[in-house]
N, C-alpha and C positions, 0 to 999 in steps of 0.2 A: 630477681625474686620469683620464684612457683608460688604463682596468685593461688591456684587452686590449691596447692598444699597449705599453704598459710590458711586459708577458708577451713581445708581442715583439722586446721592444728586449731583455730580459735573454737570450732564447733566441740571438740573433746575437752577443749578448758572450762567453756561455758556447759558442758554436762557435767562432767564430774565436779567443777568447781576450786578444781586445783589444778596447778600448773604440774605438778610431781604426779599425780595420777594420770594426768594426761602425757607427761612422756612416759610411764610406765607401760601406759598400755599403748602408744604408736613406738613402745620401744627405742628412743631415741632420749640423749641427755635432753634436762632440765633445761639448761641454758640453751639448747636446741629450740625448743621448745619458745622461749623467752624470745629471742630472736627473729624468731616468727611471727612475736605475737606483735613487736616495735616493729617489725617490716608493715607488715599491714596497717599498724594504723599511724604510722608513717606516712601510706601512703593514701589515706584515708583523715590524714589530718585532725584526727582527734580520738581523745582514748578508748578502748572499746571494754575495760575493767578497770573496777576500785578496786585496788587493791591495799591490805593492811598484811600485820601477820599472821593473822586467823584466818582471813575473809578474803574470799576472791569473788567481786561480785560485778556481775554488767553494770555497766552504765548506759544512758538511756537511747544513743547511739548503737551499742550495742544486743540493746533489747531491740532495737527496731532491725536489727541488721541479721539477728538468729535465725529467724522463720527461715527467710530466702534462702541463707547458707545450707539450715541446715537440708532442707531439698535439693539443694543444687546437689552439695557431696553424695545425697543418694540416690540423686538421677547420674551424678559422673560412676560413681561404682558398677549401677546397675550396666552403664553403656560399655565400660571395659570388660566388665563380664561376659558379655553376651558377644562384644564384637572380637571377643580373642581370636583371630582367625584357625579355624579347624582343632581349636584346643577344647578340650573338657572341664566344667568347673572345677577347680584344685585349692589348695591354699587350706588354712585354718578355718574351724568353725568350731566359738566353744560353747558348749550351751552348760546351762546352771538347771539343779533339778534338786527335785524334793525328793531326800530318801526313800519313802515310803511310796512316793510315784512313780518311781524307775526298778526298782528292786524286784529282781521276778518277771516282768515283762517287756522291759527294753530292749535287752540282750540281740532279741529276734531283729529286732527294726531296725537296730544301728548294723546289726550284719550285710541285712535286705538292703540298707541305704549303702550302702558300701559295697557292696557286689555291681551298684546301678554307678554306682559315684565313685570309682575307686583312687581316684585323683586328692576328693578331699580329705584333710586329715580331722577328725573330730578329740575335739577337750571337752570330754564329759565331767564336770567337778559337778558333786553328788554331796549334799549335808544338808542338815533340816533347818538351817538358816534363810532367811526370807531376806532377798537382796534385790538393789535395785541394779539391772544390769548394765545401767550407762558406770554407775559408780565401780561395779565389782569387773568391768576390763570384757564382759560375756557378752557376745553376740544376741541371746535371748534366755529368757529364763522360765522352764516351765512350771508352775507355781498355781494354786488354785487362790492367788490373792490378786485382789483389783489393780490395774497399775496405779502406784505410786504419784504421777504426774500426770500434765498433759503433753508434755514427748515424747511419751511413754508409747506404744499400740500395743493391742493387747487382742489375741486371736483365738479364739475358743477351739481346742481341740476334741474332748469327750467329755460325759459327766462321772461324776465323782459321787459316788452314793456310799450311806454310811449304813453300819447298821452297831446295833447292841447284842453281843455274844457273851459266853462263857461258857467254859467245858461243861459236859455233863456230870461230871462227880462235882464240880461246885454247883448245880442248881439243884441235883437230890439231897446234897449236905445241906443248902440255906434257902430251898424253896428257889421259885420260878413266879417274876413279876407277872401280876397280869393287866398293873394299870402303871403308868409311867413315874406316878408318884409310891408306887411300891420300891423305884429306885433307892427312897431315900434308907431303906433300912438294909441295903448291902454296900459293900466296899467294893468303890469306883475306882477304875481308872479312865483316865479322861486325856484327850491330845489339847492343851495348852494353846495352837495358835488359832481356832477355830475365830471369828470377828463376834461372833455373838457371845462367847467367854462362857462366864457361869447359867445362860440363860437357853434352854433349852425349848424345841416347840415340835410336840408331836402331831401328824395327821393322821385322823383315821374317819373314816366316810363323811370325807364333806365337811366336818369339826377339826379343831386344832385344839390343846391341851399344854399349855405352858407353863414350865416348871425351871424354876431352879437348883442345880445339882451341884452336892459338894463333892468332891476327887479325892477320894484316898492316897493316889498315885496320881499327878499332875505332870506332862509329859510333853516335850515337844516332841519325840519320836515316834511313830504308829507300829515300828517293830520291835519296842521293846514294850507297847501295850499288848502287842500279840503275844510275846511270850510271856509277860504277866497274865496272862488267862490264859496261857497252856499250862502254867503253872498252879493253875487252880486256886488262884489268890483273888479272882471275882469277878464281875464282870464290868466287860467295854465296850466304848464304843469304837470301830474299826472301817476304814472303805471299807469297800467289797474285793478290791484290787488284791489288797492285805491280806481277807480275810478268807475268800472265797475256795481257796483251795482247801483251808481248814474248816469250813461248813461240809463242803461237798463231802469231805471224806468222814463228816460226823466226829470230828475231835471238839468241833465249837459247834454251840447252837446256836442261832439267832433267838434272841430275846424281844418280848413284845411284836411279834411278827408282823401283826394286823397294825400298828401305831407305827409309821414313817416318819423319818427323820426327811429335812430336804435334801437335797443333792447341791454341789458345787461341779462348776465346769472347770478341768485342767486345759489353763492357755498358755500358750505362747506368748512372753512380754516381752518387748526388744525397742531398739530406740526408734526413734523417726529416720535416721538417716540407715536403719537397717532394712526399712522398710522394703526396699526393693533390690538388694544384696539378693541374688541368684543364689548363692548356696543355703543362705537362709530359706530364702521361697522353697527352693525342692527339699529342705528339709521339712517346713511345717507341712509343705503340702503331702511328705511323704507319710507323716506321724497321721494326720487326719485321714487322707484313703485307707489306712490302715485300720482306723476306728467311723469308719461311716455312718455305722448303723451302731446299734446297742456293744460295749466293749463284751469282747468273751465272757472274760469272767462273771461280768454279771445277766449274760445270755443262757450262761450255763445254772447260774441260781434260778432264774424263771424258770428253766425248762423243767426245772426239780418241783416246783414251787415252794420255794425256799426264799424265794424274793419277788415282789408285786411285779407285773410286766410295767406297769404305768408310775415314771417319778414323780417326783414334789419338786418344784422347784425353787431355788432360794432368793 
């Protein structure tokens, strides 16, 4: 019996919660899988899952027996990583990202990581789906939403500022807000996963201002709000990330300039046992040196003043 493989065969059943997902993603049959899971507690003398036909759940052996494991499997990772003698870190790394977060300025970074790391290979899966990365097989997920769990970690890379635009031929056709509640008499488009939903909270010196707003166009995508307001069908709300090349160049305006929305941080989510995975680390750590200080895009709105220097934060 490989004690440490079976540790990590039990650690992926008890994340994802299935036996099928879990060889899916160590790539090896079901029954592989199974067989690992009776060696261990085999040798452990008692079950470490309930299992039915729905439910694969610990049992309280097994709840006590997670934590340890799942540190062990990421200190033994970390240790073969690092002691591969005279080798470079190699192997897969797949990370999960939000559409509207990667589109336009990844490109650069995964090149830079890869000219520094040319060993590893990267699975970038890119959709505006909000996943948990033990379940969906990815290494980490960068996502401006809170982790999921508590096995979860979650690593703050840059913030995420929004703002309210619309071309200039829609604001000289239907006028230009000048109080947040003038929202209510244009057609919205609005991004769908936002945690605060229909409730909005503007700041402007020192005061906040909160309103609820209905959606014309109701969206989980922020590039198909951006091209609904090049289309001059009204105005949204957009990162800066999104939007910023389209301000600078004057095709979008910022809307309510002085009244701030708050900002969200894009992090890094990945599991416990990724925690200390060496191609993980040089990857987050490579995306955050990369964003240190204030991101481009919206260094480049301030320098315009197109966008406040000082955030809001959420």
């Amino acid at each position: 019996m490989d004690r440490l493989q079976n540790i990590e065969t039990f650690v992926r059943v008890a994340q994802t919660q299935s036996f099928a997902e879990a060889a899916r993603q160590l790539r090896v049959a079901k029954s592989v899988v199974t067989t690992r899971i009776k060696q261990l507690e085999d040798y452990l003398g008692a079950p470490l899952f309930h299992r039915s036909t729905r439910v694969v759940r610990l049992s309280e052996l097994g709840q006590a027996f997670l934590h340890d494991c799942t540190d062990l499997v990421g200190r033994a990772n970390d240790v073969v990583d690092q002691m591969r003698v005279g080798a470079k870190p190699a192997g897969a790394l797949r990370v999960h990202a939000l559409t509207g977060l990667v589109l336009g300025h990844f490109a650069s970074l995964l090149r830079e990581f890869q000219t520094g790391y040319p060993d590893i290979r990267l699975e970038l899966i890119v959709s505006d789906a909000v996943v948990d990365p033990v379940k969906a097989g990815v290494d980490c997920a960068l996502q401006i939403f809170p982790a999921s769990s508590m096995e979860l970690v979650s690593r703050p890379l840059f913030p995420v500022r929004r703002v309210f635009c619309a071309t200039p031929k829609y604001l000289h056709a239907h006028g230009t807000p000048e109080d947040p509640r003038d929202l209510h008499n244009h057609t919205l488009g609005l991004y769908s996963g936002y945690p605060t939903r229909d409730r909005w909270t503007f700041y402007q010196d020192g005061g906040e201002l909160t309103t609820y707003l209905s959606a014309a166009l109701l969206t989980n995508s922020v590039h198909l709000l951006r091209e609904y307001a090049l289309e001059h069908a009204g105005i949204v709300c957009l990162p800066t990330l999104v939007a910023g090349a389209d301000i600078l160049r004057g095709e979008l305006t910022v809307v309510l300039p002085s009244h701030q929305l708050s900002s969200f941080w894009l992090s890094a989510v990945y599991a416990g046992t990724s925690r200390s995975s060496l191609k993980l680390k040089l990857f987050v750590e490579h995306i955050t040196s990369a964003f240190s200080r204030a991101p481009p895009w919206d260094a480049a709105l301030v320098a315009k003043g197109l966008l406040p220097a000082e955030r809001i934060e959420a």
